[in-house]
N, CA, C and O atoms as CSV, one atom per row, in Angstrom:
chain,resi,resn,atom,element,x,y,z
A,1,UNK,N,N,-94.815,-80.735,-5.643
A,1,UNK,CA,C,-94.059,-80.932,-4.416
A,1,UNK,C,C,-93.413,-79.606,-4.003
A,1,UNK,O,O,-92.972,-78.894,-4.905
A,2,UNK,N,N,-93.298,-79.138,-2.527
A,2,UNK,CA,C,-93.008,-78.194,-2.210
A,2,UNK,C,C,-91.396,-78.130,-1.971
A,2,UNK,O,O,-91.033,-78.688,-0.935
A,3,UNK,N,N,-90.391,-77.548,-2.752
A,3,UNK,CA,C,-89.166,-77.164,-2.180
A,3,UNK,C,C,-88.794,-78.168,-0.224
A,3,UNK,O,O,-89.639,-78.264,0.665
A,4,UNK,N,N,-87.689,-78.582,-0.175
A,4,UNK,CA,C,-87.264,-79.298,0.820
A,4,UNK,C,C,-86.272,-78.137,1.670
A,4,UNK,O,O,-85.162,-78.430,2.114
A,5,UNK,N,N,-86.950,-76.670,1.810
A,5,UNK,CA,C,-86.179,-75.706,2.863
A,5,UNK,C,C,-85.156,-76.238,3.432
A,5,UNK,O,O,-84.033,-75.762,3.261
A,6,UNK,N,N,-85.383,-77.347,4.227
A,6,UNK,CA,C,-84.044,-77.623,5.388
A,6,UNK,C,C,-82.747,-77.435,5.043
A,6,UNK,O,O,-81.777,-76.779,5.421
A,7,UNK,N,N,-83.264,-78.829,3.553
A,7,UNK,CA,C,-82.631,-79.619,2.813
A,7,UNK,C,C,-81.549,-78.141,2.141
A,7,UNK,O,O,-80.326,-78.125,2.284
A,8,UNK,N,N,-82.270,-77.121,1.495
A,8,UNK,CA,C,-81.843,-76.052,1.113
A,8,UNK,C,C,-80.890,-75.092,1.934
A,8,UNK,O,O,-79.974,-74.465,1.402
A,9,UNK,N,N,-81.196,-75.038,3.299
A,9,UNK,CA,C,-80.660,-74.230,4.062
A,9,UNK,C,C,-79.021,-74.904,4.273
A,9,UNK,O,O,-77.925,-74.351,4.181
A,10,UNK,N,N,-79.437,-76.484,4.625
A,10,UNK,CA,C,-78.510,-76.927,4.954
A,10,UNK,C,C,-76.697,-77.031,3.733
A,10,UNK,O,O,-75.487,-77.100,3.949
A,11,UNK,N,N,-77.552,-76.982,2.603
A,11,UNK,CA,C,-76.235,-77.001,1.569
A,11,UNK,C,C,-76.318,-75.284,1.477
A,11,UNK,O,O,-75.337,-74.748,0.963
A,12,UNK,N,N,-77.099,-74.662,1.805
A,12,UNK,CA,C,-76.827,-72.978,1.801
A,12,UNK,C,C,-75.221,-72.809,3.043
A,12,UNK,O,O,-74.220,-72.099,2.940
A,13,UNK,N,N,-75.599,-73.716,4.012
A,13,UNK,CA,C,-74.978,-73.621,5.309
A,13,UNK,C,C,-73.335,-74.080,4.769
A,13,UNK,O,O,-72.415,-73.264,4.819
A,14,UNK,N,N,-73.164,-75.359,4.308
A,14,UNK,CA,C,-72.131,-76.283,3.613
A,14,UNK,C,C,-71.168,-75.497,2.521
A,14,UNK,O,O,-69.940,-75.552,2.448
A,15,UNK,N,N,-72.294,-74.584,1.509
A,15,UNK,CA,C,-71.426,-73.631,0.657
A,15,UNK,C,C,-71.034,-72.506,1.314
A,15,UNK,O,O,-70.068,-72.111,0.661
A,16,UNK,N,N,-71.244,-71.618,2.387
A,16,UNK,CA,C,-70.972,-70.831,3.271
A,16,UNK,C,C,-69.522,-71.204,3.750
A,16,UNK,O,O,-68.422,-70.734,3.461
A,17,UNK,N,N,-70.003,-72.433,4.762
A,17,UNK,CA,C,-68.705,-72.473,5.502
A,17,UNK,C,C,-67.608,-73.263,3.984
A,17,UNK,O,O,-66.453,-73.022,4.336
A,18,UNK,N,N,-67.563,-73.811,2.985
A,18,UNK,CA,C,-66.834,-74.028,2.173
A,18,UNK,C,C,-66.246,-72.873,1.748
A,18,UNK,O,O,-65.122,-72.980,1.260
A,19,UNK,N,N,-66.876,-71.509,1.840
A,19,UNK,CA,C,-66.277,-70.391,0.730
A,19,UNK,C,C,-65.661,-69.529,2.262
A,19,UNK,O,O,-64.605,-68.904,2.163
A,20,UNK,N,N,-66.297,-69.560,3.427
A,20,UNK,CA,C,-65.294,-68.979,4.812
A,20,UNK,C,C,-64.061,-69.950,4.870
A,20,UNK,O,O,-62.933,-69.458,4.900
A,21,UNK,N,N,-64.222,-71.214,4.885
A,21,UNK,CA,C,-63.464,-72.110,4.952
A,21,UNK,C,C,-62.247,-72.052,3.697
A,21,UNK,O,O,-61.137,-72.547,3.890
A,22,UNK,N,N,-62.593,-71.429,2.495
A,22,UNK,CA,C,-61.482,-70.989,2.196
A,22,UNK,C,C,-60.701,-70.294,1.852
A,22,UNK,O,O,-59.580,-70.405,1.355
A,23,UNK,N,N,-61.623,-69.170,2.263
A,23,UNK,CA,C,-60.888,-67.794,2.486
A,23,UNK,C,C,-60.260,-67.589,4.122
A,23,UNK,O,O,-60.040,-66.452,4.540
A,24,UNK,N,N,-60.003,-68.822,4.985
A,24,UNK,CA,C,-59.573,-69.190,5.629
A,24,UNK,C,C,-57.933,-69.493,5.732
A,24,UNK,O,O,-56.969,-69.060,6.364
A,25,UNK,N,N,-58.175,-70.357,4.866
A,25,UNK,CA,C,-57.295,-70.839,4.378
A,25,UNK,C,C,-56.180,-70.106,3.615
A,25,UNK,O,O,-54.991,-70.039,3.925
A,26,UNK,N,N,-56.695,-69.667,2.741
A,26,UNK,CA,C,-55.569,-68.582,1.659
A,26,UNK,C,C,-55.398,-67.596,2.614
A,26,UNK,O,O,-54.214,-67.302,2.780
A,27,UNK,N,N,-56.387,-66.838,3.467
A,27,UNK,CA,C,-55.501,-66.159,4.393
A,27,UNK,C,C,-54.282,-66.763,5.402
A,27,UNK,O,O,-53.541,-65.897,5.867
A,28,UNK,N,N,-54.022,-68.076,5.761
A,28,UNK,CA,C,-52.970,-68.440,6.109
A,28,UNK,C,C,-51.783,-69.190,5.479
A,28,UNK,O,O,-50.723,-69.498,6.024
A,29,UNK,N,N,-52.135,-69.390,4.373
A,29,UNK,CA,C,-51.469,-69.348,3.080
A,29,UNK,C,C,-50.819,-67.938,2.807
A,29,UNK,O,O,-49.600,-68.021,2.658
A,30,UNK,N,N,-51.153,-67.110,2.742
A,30,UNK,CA,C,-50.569,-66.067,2.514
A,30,UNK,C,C,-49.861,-65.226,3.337
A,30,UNK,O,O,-49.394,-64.160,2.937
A,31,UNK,N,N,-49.755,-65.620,4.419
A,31,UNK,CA,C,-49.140,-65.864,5.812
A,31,UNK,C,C,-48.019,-66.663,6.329
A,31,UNK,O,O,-47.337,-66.612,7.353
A,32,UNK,N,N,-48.057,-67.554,5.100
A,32,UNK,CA,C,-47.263,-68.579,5.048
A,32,UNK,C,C,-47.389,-69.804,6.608
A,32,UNK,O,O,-46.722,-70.510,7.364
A,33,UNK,N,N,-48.538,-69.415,6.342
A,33,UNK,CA,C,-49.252,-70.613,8.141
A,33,UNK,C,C,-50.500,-71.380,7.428
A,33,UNK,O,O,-51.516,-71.617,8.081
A,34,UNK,N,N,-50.380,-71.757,6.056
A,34,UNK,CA,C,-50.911,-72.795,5.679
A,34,UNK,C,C,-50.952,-74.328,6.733
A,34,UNK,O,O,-51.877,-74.846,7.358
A,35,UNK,N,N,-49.962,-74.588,6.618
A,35,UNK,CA,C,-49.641,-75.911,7.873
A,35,UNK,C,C,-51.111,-75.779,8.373
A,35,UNK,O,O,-52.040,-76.499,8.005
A,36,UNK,N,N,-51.192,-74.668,9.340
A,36,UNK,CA,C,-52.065,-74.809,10.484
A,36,UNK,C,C,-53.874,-74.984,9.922
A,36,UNK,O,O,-54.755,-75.436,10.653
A,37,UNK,N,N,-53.986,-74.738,9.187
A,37,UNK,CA,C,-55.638,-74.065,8.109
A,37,UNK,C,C,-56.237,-75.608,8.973
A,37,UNK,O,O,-56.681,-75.547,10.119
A,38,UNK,N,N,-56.144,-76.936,8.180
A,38,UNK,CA,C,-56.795,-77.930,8.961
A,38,UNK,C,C,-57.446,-77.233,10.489
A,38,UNK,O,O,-58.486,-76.630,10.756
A,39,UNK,N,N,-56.240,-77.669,11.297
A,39,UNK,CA,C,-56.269,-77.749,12.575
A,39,UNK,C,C,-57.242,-76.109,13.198
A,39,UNK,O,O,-57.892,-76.088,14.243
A,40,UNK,N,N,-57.153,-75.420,12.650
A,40,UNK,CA,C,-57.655,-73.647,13.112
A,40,UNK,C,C,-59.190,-74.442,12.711
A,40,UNK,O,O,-59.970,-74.930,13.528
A,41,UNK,N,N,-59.348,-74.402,11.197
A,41,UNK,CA,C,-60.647,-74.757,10.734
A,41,UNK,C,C,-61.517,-75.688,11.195
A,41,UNK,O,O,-62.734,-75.626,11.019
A,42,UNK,N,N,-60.691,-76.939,12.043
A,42,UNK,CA,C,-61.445,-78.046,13.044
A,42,UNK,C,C,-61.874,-77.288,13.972
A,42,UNK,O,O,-63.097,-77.267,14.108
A,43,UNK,N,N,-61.079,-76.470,14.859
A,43,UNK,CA,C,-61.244,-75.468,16.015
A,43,UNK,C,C,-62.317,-74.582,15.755
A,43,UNK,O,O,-62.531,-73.844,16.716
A,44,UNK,N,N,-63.244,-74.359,14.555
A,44,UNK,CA,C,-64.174,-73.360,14.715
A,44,UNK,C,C,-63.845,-72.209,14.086
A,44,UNK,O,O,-64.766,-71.435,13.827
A,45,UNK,N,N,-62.795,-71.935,13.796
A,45,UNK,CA,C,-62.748,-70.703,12.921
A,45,UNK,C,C,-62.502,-70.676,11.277
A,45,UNK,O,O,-61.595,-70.724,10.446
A,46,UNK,N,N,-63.939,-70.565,11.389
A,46,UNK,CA,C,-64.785,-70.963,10.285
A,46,UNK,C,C,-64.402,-69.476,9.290
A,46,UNK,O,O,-63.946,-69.664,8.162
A,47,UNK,N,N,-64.562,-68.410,9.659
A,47,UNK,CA,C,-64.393,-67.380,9.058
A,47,UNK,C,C,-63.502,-65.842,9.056
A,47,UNK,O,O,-63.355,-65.301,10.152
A,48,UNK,N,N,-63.170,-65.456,8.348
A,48,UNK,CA,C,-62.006,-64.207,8.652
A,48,UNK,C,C,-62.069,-63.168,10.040
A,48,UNK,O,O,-61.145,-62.607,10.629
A,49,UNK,N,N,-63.691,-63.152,10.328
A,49,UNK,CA,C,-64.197,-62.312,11.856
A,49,UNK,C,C,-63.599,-63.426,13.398
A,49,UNK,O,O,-63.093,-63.096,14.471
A,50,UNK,N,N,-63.938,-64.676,12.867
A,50,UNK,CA,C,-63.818,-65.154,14.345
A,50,UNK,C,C,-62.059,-65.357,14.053
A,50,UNK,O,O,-61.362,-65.071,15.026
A,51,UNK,N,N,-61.397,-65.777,12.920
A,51,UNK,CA,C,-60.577,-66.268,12.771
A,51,UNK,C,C,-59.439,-64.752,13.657
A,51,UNK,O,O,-58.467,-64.912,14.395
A,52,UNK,N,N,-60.010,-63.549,13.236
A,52,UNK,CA,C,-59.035,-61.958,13.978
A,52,UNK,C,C,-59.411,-62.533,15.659
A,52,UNK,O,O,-58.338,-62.134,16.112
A,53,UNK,N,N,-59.896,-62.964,16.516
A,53,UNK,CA,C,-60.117,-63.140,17.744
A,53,UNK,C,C,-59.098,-64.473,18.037
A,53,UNK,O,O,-58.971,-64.724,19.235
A,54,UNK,N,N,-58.622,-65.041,17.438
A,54,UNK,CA,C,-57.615,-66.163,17.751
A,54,UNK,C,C,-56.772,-65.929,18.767
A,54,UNK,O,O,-56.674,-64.704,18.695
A,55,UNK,N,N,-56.043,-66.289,19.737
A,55,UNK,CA,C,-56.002,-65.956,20.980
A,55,UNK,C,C,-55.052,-66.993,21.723
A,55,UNK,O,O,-55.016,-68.091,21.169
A,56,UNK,N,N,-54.179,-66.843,23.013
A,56,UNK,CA,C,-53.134,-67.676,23.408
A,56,UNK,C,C,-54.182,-68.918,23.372
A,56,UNK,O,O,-53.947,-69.755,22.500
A,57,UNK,N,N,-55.363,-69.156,24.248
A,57,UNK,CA,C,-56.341,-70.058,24.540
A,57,UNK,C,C,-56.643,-70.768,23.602
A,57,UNK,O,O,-56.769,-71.993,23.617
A,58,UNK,N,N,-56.817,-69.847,22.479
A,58,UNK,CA,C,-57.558,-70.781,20.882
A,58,UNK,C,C,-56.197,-71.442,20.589
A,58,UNK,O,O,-56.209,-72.656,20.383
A,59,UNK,N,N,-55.004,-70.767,20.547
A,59,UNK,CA,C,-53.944,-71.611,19.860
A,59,UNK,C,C,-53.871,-72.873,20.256
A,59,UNK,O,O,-53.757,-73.857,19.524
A,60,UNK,N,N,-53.980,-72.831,22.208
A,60,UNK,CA,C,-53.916,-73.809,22.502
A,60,UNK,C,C,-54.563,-75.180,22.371
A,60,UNK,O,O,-54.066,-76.303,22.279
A,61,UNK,N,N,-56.151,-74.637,22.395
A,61,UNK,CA,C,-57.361,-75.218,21.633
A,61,UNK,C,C,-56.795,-76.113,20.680
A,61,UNK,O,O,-56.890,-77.310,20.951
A,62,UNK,N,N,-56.018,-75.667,19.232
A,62,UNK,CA,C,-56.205,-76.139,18.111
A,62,UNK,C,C,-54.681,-77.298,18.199
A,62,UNK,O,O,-54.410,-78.274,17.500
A,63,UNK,N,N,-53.927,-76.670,19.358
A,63,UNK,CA,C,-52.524,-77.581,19.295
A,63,UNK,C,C,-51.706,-76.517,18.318
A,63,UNK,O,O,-51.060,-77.199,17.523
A,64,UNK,N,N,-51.519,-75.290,18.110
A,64,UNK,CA,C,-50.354,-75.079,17.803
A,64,UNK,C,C,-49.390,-74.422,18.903
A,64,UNK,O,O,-49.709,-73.397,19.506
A,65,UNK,N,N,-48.026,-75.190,19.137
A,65,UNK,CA,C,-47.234,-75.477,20.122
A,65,UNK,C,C,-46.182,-74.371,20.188
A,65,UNK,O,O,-45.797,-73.652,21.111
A,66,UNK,N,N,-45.699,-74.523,18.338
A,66,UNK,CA,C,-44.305,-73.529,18.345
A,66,UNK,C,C,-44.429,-71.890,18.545
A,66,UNK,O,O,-45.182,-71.018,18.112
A,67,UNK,N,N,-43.548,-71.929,19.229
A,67,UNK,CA,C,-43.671,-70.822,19.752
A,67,UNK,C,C,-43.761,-69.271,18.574
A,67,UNK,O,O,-44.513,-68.299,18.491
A,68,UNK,N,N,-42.614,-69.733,17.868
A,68,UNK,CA,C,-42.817,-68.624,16.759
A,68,UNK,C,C,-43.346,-68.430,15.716
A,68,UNK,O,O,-43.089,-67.548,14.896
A,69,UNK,N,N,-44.332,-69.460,15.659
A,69,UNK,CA,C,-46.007,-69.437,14.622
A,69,UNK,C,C,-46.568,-68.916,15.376
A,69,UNK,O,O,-47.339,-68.127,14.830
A,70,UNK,N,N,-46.678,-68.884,17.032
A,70,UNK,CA,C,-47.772,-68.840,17.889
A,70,UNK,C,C,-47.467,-67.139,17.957
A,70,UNK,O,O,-48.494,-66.623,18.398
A,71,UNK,N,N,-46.589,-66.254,17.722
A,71,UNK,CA,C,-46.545,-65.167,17.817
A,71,UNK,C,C,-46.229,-64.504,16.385
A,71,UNK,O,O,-45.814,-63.353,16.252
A,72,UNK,N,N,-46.454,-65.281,15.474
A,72,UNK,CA,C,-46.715,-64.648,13.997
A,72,UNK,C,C,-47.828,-65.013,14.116
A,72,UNK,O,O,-48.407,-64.148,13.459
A,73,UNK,N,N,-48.707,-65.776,14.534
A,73,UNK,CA,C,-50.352,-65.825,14.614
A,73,UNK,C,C,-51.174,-65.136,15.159
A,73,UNK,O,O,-52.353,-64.972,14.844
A,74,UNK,N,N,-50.215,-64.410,16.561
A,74,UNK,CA,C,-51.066,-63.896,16.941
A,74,UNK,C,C,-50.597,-62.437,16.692
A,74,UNK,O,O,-50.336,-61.985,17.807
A,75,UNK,N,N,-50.399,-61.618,15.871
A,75,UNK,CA,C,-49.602,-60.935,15.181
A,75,UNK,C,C,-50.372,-60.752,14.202
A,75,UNK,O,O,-50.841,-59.614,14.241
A,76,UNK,N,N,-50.680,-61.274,13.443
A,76,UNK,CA,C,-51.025,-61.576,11.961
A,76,UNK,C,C,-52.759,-61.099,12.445
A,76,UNK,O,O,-53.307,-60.031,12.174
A,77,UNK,N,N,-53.209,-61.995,13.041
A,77,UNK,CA,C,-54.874,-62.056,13.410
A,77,UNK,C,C,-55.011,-60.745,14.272
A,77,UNK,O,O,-56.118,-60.208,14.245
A,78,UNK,N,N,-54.323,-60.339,14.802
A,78,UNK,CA,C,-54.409,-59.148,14.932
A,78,UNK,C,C,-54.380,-57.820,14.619
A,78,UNK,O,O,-55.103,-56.966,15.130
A,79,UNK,N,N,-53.537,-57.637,13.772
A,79,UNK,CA,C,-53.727,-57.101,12.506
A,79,UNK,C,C,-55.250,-57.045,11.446
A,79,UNK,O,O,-55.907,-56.101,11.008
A,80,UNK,N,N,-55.367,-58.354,11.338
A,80,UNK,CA,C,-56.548,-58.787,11.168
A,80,UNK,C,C,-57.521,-58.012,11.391
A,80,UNK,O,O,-58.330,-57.442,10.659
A,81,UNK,N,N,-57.295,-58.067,12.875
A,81,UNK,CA,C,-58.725,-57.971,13.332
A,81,UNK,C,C,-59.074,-56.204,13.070
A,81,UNK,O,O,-60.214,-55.832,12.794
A,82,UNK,N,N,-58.089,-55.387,13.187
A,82,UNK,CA,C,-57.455,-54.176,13.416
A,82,UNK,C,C,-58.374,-53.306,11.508
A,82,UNK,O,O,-58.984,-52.244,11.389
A,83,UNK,N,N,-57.980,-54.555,10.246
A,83,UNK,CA,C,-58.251,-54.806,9.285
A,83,UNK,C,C,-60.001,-54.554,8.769
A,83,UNK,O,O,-60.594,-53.776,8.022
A,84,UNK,N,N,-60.346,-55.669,9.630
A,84,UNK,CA,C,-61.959,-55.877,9.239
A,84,UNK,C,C,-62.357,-54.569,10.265
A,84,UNK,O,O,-63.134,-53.798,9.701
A,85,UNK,N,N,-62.075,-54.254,11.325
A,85,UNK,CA,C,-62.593,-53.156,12.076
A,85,UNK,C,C,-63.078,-51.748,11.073
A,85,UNK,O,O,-64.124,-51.152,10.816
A,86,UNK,N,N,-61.647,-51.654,10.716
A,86,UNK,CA,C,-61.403,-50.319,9.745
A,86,UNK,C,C,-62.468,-50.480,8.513
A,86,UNK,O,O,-63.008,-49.500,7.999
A,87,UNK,N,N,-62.726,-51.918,8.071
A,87,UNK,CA,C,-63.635,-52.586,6.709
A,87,UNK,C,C,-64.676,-51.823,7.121
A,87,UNK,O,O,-64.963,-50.876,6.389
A,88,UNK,N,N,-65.485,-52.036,8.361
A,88,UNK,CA,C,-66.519,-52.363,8.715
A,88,UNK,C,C,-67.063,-50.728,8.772
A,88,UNK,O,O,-68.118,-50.401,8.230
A,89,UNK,N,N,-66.022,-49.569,9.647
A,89,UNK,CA,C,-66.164,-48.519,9.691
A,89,UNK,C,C,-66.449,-47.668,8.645
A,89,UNK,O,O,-67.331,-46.811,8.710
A,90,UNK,N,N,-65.291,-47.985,7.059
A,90,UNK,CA,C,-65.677,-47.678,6.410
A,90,UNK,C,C,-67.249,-47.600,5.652
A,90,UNK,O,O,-67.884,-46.645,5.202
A,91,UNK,N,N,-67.573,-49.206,5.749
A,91,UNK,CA,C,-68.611,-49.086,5.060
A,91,UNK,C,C,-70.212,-48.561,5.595
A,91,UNK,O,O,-71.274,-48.636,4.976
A,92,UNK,N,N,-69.941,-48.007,6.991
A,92,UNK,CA,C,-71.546,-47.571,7.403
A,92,UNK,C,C,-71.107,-45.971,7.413
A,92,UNK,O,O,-71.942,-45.103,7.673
């Protein structure tokens, strides 16, 4: 019997977003914006790249309301993003 590819891709896909999903997480854990990880992670930001693009729009997206998470978030992911840029430069 030949290997079930799909079948393969698809738990390739499942352990992916499980290991973005929780390096997701501990990054807002360590942020102390755990609370929010659910609600961001329903919203699509699945991983540390899309998660630096978070944005007045996305906050709104996901329902976070208070005002002064909403500007340690967007603070934080910006930084972020500022973060993986510099990653990325380094390594080519």
């Amino acid at each position: 019997a030949y290997p079930n590819t799909d079948t393969q891709y698809a738990q390739e896909s499942i352990n992916s977003y499980s290991d973005n999903g929780k390096m997701v997480s501990d990054w807002l854990n360590a942020i102390h914006m755990g609370e929010y990880a659910t609600a961001i992670l329903s919203g699509g930001y699945f991983d540390l790249q899309t998660l630096s693009q978070l944005d007045e729009i996305g906050l709104d997206a996901v329902g976070i309301t208070n005002p002064e998470h909403r500007n340690s978030l967007l603070y934080a992911t910006s930084y972020l993003a500022q973060y993986l840029a510099q990653q990325a430069t380094e390594q080519n």
